[in-house]
N, C-alpha and C positions, 0 to 999 in steps of 0.2 A: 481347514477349508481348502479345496483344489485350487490350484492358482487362476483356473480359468473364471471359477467362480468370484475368485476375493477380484480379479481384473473387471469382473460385471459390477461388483460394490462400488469398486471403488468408481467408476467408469457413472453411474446413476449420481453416486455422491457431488463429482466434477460435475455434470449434466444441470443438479438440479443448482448447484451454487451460481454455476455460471450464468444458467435464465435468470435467476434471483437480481444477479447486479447486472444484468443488461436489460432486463426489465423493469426496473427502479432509478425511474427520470429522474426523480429529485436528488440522486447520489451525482447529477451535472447538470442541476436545472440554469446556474447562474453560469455554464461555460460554453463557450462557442464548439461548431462541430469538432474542430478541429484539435483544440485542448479536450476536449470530452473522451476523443479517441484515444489521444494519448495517454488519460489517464484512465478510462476503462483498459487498455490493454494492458498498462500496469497492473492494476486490478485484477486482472485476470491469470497473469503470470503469480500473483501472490494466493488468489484463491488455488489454482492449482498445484501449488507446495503447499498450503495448507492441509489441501483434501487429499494429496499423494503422504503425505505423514499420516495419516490414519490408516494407511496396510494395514491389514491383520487386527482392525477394532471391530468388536459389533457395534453396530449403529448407534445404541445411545455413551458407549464410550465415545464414540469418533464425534457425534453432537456435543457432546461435552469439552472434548478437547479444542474444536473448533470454532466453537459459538466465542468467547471470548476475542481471540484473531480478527474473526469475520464482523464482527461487531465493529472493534480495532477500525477495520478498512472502512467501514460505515460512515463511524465518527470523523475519521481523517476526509472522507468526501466533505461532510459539513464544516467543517473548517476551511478547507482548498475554496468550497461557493464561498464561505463568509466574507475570506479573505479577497479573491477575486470580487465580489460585490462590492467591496466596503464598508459591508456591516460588522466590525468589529475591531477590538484590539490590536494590531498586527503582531506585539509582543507576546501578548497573551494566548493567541489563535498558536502561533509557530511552537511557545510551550505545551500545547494540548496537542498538534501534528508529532510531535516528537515524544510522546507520551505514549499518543498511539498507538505510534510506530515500535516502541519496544515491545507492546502488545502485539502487533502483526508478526515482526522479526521474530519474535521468542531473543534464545538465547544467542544468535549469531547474530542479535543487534547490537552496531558499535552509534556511541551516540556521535549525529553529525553536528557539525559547526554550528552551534546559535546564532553568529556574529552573522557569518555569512547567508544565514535566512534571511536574518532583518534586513543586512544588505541588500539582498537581492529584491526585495516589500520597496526600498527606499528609492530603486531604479526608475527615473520617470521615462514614462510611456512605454514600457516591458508589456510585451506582446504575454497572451496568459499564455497561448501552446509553451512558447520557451519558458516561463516562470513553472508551467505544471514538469517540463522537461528539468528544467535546473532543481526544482526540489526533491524530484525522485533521485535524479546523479547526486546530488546533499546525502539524502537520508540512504540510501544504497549503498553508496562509496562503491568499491569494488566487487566481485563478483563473488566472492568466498568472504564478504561482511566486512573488510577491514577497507581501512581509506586509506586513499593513494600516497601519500606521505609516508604512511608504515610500511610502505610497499618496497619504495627504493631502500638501494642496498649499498653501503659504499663498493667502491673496486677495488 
């Protein structure tokens, strides 16, 4: 395929994921504008390496490869409102965000802290923008999948 062409694929694919989760309130119905932002733009940064790994699929590979992931980010939304409302577990909610999440990541997912989720659940009166902000630096770590810990080096 011309590259200009496979750049229209993939450019429609991005397009149509993107409307999908900024069109679907109930993925932040329990968070304020401001948490909701932060965490659609996460969203968005991960739909976008989802859908940029599908170069050079036809379309029902790249649905295939992708619908598990994007699902992945779905699920992890309904867990962030559960948690945020207080409708549920917080143990249990933080094992299913992390469960996720190595669906999202693939294989460049390094598993984050558990201690330090609950932790951060156990913070009273934690504003949600920073709780949606501290769980993505948790489950992210650094920028190439590894956490900052593995990072330093002795001198």
């Amino acid at each position: 395929m011309p590259k200009g062409m496979a750049d229209n694929v993939i450019r429609r694919r991005l397009e149509r994921e993107v409307e999908g989760l900024y069109g679907n309130e109930a993925l932040t119905e329990e968070l304020d504008d401001s948490s909701a932002q932060i965490f659609l733009s996460w969203a968005e940064n991960r739909v976008k390496s989802i859908v940029h790994q599908t170069a050079g699929m036809d379309d029902r590979t790249a649905e295939e490869a992708m619908y598990p992931r994007l699902r992945g980010l779905r699920r992890i939304s309904r867990y962030v409102n559960r948690l945020v409302s207080g409708r549920g577990e917080s143990a249990e909610l933080v094992d299913k965000i992390i469960e996720q999440a190595s669906n999202v990541y693939g294989d460049k997912f390094t598993m984050p802290d558990r201690e330090k989720l609950l932790a951060l659940l156990s913070m009273p009166q934690l504003e949600t923008s920073i709780f949606i902000q501290s769980l993505i630096h948790l489950i992210e770590g650094e920028e190439d999948g590894s956490k900052e810990e593995d990072e330093q080096s002795p001198e």
